[in-house]
Structure formats: C-alpha cells, structure tokens
C-alpha positions as CSV (number, residue, x, y, z in Angstrom):
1,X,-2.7,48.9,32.0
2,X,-3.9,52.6,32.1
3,X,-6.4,51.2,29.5
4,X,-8.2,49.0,32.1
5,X,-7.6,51.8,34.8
6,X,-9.5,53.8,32.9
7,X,-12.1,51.2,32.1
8,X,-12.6,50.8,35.8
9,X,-13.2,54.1,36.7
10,X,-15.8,54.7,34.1
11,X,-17.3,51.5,35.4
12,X,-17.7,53.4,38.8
13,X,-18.5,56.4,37.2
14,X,-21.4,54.4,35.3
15,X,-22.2,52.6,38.3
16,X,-22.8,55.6,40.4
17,X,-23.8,57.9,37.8
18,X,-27.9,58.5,37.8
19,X,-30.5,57.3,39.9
20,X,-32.3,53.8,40.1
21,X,-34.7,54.8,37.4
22,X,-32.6,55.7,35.9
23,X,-30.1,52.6,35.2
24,X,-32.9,50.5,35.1
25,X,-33.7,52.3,31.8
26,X,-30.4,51.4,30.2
27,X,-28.3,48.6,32.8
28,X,-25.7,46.9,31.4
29,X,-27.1,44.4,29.0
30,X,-29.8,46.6,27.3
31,X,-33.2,45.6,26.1
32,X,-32.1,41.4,27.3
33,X,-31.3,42.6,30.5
34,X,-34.8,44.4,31.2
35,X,-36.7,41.9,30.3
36,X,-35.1,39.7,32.2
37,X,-34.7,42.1,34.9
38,X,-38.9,42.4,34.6
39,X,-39.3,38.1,34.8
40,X,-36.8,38.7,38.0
41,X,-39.4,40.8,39.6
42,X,-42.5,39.3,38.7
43,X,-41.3,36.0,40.1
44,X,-40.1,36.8,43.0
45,X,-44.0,39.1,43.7
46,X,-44.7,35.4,43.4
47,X,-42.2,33.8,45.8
48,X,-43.2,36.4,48.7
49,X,-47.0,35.8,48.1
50,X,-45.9,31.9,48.6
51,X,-43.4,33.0,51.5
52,X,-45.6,35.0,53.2
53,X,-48.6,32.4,53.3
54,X,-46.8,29.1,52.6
55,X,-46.5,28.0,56.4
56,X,-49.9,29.2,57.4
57,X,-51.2,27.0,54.2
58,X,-50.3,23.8,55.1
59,X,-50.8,24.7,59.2
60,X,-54.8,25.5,58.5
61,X,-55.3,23.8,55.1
62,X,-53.5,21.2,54.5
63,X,-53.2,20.5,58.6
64,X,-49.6,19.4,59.2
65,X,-47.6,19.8,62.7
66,X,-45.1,21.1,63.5
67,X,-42.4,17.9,63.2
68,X,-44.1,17.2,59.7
69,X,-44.1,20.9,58.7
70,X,-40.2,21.2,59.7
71,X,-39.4,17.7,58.2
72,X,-41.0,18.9,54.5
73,X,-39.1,22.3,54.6
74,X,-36.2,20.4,55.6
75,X,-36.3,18.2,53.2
76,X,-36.6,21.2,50.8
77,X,-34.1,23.1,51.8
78,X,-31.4,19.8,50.9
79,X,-32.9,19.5,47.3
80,X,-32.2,23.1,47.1
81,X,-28.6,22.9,47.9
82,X,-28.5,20.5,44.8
83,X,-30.1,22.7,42.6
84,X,-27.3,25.0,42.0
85,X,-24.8,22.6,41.2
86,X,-26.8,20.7,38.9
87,X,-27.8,24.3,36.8
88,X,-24.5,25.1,36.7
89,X,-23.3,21.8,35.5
90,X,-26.2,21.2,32.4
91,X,-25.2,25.4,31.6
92,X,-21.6,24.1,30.1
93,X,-23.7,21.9,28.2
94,X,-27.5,23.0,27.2
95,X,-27.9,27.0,26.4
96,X,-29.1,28.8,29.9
97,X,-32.7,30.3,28.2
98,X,-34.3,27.0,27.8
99,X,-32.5,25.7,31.0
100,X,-34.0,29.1,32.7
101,X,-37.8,28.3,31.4
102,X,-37.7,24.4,32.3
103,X,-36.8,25.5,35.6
104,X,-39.9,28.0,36.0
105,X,-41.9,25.7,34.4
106,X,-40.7,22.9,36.8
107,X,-42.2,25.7,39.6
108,X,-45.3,26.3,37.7
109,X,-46.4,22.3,37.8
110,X,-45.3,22.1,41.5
111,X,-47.7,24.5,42.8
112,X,-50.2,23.6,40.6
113,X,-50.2,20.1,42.0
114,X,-50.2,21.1,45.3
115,X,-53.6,22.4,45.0
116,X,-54.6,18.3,44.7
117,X,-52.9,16.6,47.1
118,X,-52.7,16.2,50.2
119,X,-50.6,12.9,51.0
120,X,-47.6,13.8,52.8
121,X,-45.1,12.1,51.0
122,X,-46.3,13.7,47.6
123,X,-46.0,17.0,49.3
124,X,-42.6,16.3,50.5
125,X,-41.5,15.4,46.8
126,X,-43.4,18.5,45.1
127,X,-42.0,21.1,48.1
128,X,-38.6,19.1,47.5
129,X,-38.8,19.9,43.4
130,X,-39.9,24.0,44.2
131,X,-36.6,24.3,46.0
132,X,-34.5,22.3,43.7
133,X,-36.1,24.6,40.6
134,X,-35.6,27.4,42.5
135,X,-31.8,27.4,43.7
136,X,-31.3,26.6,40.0
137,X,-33.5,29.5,38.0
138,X,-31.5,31.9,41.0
139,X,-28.1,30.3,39.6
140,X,-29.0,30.3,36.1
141,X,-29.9,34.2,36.0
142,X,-27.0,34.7,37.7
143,X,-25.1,32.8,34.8
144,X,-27.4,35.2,32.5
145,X,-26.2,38.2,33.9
146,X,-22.5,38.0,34.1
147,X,-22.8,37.3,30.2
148,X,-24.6,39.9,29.0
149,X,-23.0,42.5,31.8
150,X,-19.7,41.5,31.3
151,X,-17.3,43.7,33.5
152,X,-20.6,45.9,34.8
153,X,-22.1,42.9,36.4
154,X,-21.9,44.5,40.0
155,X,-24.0,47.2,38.6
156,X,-26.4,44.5,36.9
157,X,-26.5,42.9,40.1
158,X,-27.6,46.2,42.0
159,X,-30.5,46.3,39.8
160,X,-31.3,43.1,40.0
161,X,-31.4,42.9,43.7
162,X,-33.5,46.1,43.5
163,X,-35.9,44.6,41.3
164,X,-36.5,41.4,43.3
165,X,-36.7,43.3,46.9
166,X,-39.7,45.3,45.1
167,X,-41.0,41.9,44.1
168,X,-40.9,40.8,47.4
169,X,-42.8,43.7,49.1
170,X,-45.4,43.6,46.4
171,X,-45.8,39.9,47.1
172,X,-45.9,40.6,51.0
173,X,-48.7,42.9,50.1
174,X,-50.9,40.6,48.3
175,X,-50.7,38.0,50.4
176,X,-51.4,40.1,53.3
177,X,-54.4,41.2,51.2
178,X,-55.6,37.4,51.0
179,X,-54.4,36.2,54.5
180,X,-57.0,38.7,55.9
181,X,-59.7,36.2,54.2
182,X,-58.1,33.3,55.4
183,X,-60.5,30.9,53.6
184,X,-58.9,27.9,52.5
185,X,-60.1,29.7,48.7
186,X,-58.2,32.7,49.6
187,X,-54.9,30.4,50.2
188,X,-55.7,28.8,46.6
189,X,-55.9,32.5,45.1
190,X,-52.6,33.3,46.4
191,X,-51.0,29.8,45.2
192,X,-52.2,30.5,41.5
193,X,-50.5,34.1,41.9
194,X,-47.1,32.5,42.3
195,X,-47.9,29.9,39.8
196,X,-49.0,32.5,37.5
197,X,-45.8,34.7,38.2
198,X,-43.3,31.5,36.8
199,X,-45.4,31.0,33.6
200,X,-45.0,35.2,33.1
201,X,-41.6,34.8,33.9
202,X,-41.0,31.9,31.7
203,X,-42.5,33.4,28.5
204,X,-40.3,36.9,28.8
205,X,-36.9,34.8,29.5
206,X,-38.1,33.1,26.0
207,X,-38.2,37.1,24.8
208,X,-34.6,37.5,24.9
209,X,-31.8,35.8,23.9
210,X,-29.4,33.5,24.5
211,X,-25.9,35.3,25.5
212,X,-22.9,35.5,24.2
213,X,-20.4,33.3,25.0
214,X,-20.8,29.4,25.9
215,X,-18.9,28.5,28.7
216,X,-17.3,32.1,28.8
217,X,-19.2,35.0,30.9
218,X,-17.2,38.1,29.0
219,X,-20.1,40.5,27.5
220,X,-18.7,41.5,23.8
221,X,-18.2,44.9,22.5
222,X,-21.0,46.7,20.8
223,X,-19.7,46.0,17.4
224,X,-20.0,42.2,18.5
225,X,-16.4,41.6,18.9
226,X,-14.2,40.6,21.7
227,X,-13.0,43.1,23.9
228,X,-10.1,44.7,23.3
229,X,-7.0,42.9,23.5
230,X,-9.0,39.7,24.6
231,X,-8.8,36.6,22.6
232,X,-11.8,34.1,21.5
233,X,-11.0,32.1,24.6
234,X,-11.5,34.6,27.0
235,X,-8.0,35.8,27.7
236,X,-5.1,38.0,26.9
237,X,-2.2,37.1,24.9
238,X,-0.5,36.8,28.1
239,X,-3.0,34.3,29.6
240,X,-4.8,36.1,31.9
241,X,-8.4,36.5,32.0
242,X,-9.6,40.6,31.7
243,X,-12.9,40.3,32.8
244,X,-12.0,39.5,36.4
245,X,-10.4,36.6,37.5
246,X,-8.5,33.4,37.2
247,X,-6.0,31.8,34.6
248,X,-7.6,30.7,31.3
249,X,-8.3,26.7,31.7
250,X,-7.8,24.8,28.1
251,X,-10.7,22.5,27.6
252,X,-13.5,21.8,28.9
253,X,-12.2,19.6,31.8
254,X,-11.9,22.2,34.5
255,X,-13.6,20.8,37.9
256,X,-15.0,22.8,40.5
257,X,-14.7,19.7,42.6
258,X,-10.8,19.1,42.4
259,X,-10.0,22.9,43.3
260,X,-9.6,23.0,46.3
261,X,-8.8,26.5,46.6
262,X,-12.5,27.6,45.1
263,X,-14.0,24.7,47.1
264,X,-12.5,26.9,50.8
265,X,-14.0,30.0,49.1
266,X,-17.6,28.4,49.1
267,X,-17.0,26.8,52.3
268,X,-16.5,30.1,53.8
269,X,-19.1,32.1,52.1
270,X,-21.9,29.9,54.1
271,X,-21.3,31.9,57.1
272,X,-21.2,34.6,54.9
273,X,-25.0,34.0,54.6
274,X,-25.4,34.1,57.7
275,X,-27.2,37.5,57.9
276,X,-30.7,36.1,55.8
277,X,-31.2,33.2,59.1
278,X,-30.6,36.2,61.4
279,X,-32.9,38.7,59.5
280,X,-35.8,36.8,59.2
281,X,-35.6,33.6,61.8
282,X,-33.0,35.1,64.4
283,X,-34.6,38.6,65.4
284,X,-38.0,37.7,64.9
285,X,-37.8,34.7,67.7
286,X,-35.4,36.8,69.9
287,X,-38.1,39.6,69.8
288,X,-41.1,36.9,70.6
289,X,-39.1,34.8,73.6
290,X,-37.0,37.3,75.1
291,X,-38.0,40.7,75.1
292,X,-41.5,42.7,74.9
293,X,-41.2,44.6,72.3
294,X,-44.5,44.1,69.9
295,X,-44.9,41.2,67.9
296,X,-45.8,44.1,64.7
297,X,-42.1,45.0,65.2
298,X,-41.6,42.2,62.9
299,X,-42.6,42.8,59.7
300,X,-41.1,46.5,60.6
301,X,-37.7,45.1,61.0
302,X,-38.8,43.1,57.1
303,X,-39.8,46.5,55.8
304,X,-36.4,48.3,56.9
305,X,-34.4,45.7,55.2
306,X,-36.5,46.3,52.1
307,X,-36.6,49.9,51.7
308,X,-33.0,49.7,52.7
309,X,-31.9,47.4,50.0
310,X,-34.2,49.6,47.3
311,X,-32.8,52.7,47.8
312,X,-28.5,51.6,48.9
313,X,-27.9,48.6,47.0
314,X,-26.9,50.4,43.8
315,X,-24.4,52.9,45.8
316,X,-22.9,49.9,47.3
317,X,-22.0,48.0,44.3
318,X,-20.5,51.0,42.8
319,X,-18.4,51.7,45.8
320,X,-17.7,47.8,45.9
321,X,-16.5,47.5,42.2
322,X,-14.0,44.8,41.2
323,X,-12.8,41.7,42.3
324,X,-9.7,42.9,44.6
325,X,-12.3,45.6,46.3
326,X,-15.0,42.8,47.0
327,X,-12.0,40.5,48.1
328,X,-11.4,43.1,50.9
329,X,-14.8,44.5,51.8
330,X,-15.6,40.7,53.2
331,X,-14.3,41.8,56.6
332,X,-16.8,44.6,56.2
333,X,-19.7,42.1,56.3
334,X,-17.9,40.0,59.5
335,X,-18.2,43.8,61.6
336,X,-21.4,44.2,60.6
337,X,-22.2,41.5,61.2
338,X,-20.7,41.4,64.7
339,X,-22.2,44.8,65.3
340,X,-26.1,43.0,65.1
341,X,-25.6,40.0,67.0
342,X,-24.3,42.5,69.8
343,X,-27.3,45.2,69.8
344,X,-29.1,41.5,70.1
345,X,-27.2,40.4,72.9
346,X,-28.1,43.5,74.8
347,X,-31.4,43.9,73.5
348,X,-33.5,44.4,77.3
349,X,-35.9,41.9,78.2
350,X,-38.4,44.5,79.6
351,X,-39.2,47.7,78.2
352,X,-40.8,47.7,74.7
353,X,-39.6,51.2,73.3
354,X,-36.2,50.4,74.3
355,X,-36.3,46.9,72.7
356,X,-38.0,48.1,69.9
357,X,-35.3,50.6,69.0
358,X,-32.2,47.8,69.7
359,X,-33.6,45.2,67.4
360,X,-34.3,48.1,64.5
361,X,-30.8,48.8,64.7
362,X,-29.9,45.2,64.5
363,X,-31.8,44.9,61.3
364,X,-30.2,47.8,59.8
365,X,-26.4,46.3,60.5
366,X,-27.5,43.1,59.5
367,X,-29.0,45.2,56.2
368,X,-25.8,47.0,55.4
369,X,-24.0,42.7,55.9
370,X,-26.2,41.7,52.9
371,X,-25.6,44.8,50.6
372,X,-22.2,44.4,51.2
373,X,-22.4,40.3,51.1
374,X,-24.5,40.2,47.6
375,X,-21.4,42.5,45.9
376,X,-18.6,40.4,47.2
377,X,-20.0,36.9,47.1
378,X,-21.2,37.8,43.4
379,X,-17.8,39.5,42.3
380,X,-15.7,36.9,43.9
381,X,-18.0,34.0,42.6
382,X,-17.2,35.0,39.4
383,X,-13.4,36.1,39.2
384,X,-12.0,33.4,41.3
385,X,-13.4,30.9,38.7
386,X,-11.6,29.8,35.2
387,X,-13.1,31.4,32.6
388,X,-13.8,28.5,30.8
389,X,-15.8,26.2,33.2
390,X,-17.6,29.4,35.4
391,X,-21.2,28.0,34.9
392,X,-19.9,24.9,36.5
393,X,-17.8,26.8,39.0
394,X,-20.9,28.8,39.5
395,X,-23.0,26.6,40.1
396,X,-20.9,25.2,42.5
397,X,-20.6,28.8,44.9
398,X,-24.5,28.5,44.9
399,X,-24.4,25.6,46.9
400,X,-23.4,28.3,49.9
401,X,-26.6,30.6,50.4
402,X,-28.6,27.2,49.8
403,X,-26.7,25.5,52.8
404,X,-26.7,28.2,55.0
405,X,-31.0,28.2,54.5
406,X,-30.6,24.9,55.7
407,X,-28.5,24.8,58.5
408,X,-28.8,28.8,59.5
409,X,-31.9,28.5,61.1
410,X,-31.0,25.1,62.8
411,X,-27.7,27.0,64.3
412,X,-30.1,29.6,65.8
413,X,-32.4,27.7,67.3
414,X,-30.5,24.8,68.7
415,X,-27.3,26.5,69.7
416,X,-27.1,30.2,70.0
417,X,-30.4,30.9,71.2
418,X,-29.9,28.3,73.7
419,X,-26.9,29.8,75.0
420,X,-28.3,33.4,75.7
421,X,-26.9,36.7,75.1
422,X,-23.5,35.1,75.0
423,X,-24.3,32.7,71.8
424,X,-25.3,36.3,70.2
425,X,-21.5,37.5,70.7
426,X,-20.0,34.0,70.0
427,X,-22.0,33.5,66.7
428,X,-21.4,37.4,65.5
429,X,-17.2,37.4,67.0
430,X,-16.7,33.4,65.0
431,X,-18.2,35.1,61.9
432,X,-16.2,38.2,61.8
433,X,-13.2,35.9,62.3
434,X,-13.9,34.0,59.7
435,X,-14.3,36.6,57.3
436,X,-10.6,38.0,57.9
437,X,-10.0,34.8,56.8
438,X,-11.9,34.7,53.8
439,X,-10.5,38.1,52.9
440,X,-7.1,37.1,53.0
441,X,-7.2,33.8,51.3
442,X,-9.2,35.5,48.4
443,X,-6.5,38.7,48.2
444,X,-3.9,36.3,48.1
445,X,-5.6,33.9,45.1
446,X,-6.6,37.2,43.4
447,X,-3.1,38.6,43.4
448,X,-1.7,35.4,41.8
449,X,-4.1,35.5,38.7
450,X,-4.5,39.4,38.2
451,X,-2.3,41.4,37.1
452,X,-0.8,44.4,39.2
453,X,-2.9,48.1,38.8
454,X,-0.9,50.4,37.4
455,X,0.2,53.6,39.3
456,X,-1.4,56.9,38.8
C-alpha cells in the first residue's frame, strides 16, 4: 500500500512537474507516444479545415437544403455512434496499429470520393462512412494510449487533448484562408488538406508499434516486465487489478453489454457531453436569435475554449489524477455546467457589450466542464472496466460523446431553446443532477473493486 501511495504522488508530481513543452518532449509512452501524439495533431488540422468549411461546401457547391443538409449529417452522426463499439470490439481481436491505419485510410477514400459525386444518396453513404471511421480512429487512440501510458494516461491524455485543440486552430486557420476565395476550387483545396492529413497520419501510426498487452491496457516497466507485484493477467495475487479499476475477468468472455452497472455509467456520461452541443451549437444560436451581441463574437467564444484548453488542460489532469478523484470531480462538471446555462439564461437581449461579456463567460464555464469532463470520462472509462475485455468495454463508453453529437444539438434546438431562458436553467439544474448521480454510483462501484488508500 505505501508503495502505490507513493506511485501516485509521483504520478502527480510528474503530471504537474514542467511545462507543456516540456512533457511533450518525454510524455508517458516515449518516442510511440510522439509520434502518435504528431498523427493526432495533423489529423485533426485536417478535421477543422473540413469542420470549418464542410457545411458551406455542400450549401454552395454541392447545393443541398437545409432538410437534405440535416438529414446527411444526421445520418452521420448515427454511423458514428457505431463506430466506437465496432473498434473496440475487432481491438480484442486484430492488433490496434493496422486497425488505427484502415480507419484513416477508410477517411482518406471518403473524401476523396466526394470530390466526384454529387448524388445524394452516395453522399449520404460516404458522409455516413467519415463518421463511422472517425468515432473508431478517436476510440482506437484512446485504446493506444492507455497501453503505452499505463497508470500516467491522464497525463497522456492532457497532451493529447493539447495537441488536437492546436490541430484544430490550425485547421480553423486554413480554412479561413481558403473560405475567403470561396471558389468551388478553393473548397476542393481544403478537401485534399484533410484527405492529405489522414494519409500523414496513417503512415506515422505505421512508425510505431503495436503496444504491449493484448486485451490488457497496463504499460510494462522499463525493463519490459510486469509491474511490480502484478501478474501476466493484469492483476495482483489478490485479484485486483493495480492499474486502476475493476476485478480481473478470466477469459475472454467478458460483455460490455450484460453489465449493467458499466452500461448506467455510459448512459450517464451522454449528458456528460453535454458541454461540446452547448459550446459550439447552443451559444452560437443564442447569440444570433436572442441577443445583439456581434455575430464575430462567435468564433471569439471558439478561440477562448481553445487557448483555454492549450494552456489548463495539463494542470487539470494532474489535479484530477486517479480513478476515485475523477469519480468525484463529476459533480464538478454538473456546477459548471449549471453555472453557463445560467449566464445564458440571463444573457440581455439588448445591449451588445453587456451580451458580449455574458456569453464569454459562459464559454469559459462550459471550458473548465470539458477539461474537467475529458479527465473523468477518460479515467472512469478505463478503471470501471475488467481488465481483460477494456477495448471492448471501451469501445462501448464511446458510444456516449458520439450520441450526445447526435442528439445534443437536437435537444437545443427543439426543446430548450424553445422554452426560453427557463429551458437554459432546466437543461443546466437536470445535468448537474445527474452528475451527483453519476458521482455516487461510480464511488460506490470504485470502492468495491479498489482497494482502500492507506493512511499517511
């Protein structure tokens, strides 16, 4: 026991210790993890060239409506909530590195054929395959990481995050750049970018190599051998799993569909999500309909979340290390969260300074949610699962953020916009409710499978 206290507190030590350059240079994982960490972030400047431009593309190119529009994304969005599932379940089976490539390569022909066809069906299929390969690439590094981080994935997850949210800006940029020439060449420019970005990303995740440990996510020791007092299988001699979480489950029959108790955790961690529909559909249309603030407040309230992620998320995961600390921090997110959907409620209608300044603080409470959501929904993801089927159970807790894209936006616009000022308060008081419960159930499970700290 004071062997793993000690462990933990060099793990926040390490976590905090230096700056972002800093553990970028040596995060948890070594040379594997920055390479993967540099596919990570040239993908995603290729997912916010596509995000950024996507909608406009097939308004004034491609010339759909708006029902035909909202029906392909739609659509998407479903075969996206499959995708995570599916990764998780061929992981337990096929090694993640090719899994990861077939995925980005799946991304890479999908754009590519978008370039030729214009038929809406076809595009409904090809939009519905770039979803479904991306919800499994994001499930799959996820997978990656928690191998080769072992018991520092929340700082590996820091960096991560860090590195996509500079991936995102940079994509931002250049699409802006191409946006400006608005020729329907300009839009096939920035679709070959992304393309370009997933066969980059493909041929560094063929750099590294396949992790240790095939249906187990504990990273080894240097020498190659198992941590200490762990056994082949993942576990101590007393049966319970070091590395964070549940009870060891024999065999390879361990279903994320028959537990019932990880099945409430992903149930509740869609309104968990909530904050991404709120960030970038929520505020946005609040600011448009209902007040006069400037429509160039947007991309302001984008920007804060950006540089805030960039320069907190790291500090955050190393004050919210460990599974019983991310178990309790969920009620954080639920006050947060609470705490933006009021300012939005009381957001004036008239007076643009004033509105201005109420929706920028909005964006940084529903900021600090998501720093605080990607360390618990990562940490608890991972410990509350047997560490014999987690790619499977994984796979499974991804269906949550892919839902909530789905039906997030959908609850804003057809219910709590709707309702006013007092669907702000409803949506923010049911979600903080619901993340006391969360936080309780997962305390409770957590204190049935790990074993009690020891005193100082």
């Amino acid at each position: 026991m004071r062997r793993r206290s000690t462990a933990r507190r060099d793990t926040d030590h390490d976590g905090a210790e230096g700056g972002l350059i800093a553990q970028l240079r040596r995060p948890p994982g070594g040379r594997d993890a920055r390479i993967m960490m540099l596919a990570q972030l040239l993908d995603r400047t290729g997912t916010g060239v596509w995000a950024a431009s996507s909608v406009l593309f097939f308004t004034f190119v491609v010339g759909l409506d708006a029902g035909r529009l909202g029906l392909m994304l739609g659509v998407g969005a479903v075969a996206g909530i499959a995708g995570s599932p599916v990764a998780g379940h061929l992981a337990d089976r096929i090694p993640v590195r090719p899994l990861l490539i077939a995925c980005h390569l799946l991304r890479l022909a999908a754009l590519c054929a978008m370039l030729f066809v214009t038929r809406f069906d076809l595009l409904v299929a090809i939009v519905a395959a770039t979803h479904l390969g991306d919800r499994a690439a994001k499930t799959l590094e996820m997978l990656f990481a928690t191998r080769v981080a072992g018991e520092r994935r929340a700082t590996y997850q820091a960096l991560s995050r860090s590195a996509a949210n500079a991936g995102y800006a940079l994509g931002a940029g250049i699409a802006a750049a191409g946006l400006a020439v608005g020729t329907r060449g300009a839009y096939e420019v920035l679709i070959l970018a992304n393309a370009l970005s997933f066969l980059a990303a493909a041929v560094l995740v063929w750099r590294t190599r396949e992790p240790r440990g095939h249906g187990r996510l504990v990273a080894a020791a240097p020498d190659g051998s198992a941590p200490h007092g762990i056994g082949p299988d993942g576990t101590a001699p007393d049966g319970i799993a070091r590395d964070g979480a549940a009870p060891a489950v024999k065999g390879p029959g361990a279903n994320p569909w028959r537990d019932r108790g990880y099945l409430r955790f992903v149930l509740l961690d869609i309104p968990m999500n909530l904050d991404d529909s709120l960030l970038n559909v929520g505020l946005p249309l609040w600011l448009v309909h209902h007040t006069d603030a400037p429509h160039a407040v947007v991309p302001a309230l984008l920007a804060l979340n950006t540089g805030l992620v960039l320069v907190l998320q790291l500090t955050v995961s190393a004050k919210v290390c460990g599974p019983r600390r991310a178990a309790a921090a969920v009620a954080w997110y639920g006050l947060f969260l609470l705490g933006a959907c009021v300012l939005v409620a009381v957001t004036p209608e008239h007076g643009p300074w004033t509105a201005t300044a109420t929706l920028l603080a909005a964006a940084a409470l529903l900021t600090a949610a998501e720093l605080v959501r990607s360390v618990c929904s990562w940490e608890l993801a991972v410990s509350l699962a047997p560490p014999q089927a987690r790619a499977s159970y994984l796979g499974v807790a991804g269906i949550s953020p892919s839902t909530q894209k789905a039906v997030g936006p959908l609850l804003l616009t057809g219910a709590v916009m709707a309702a006013g000022p007092l669907g702000w308060v409803a949506l923010g008081t049911g979600v903080a409710g619901l993340a006391l419960v969360q936080r309780r159930w997962a305390l409770r499970r957590l204190a049935a499978v790990l074993p009690v700290p020891a005193l100082r």
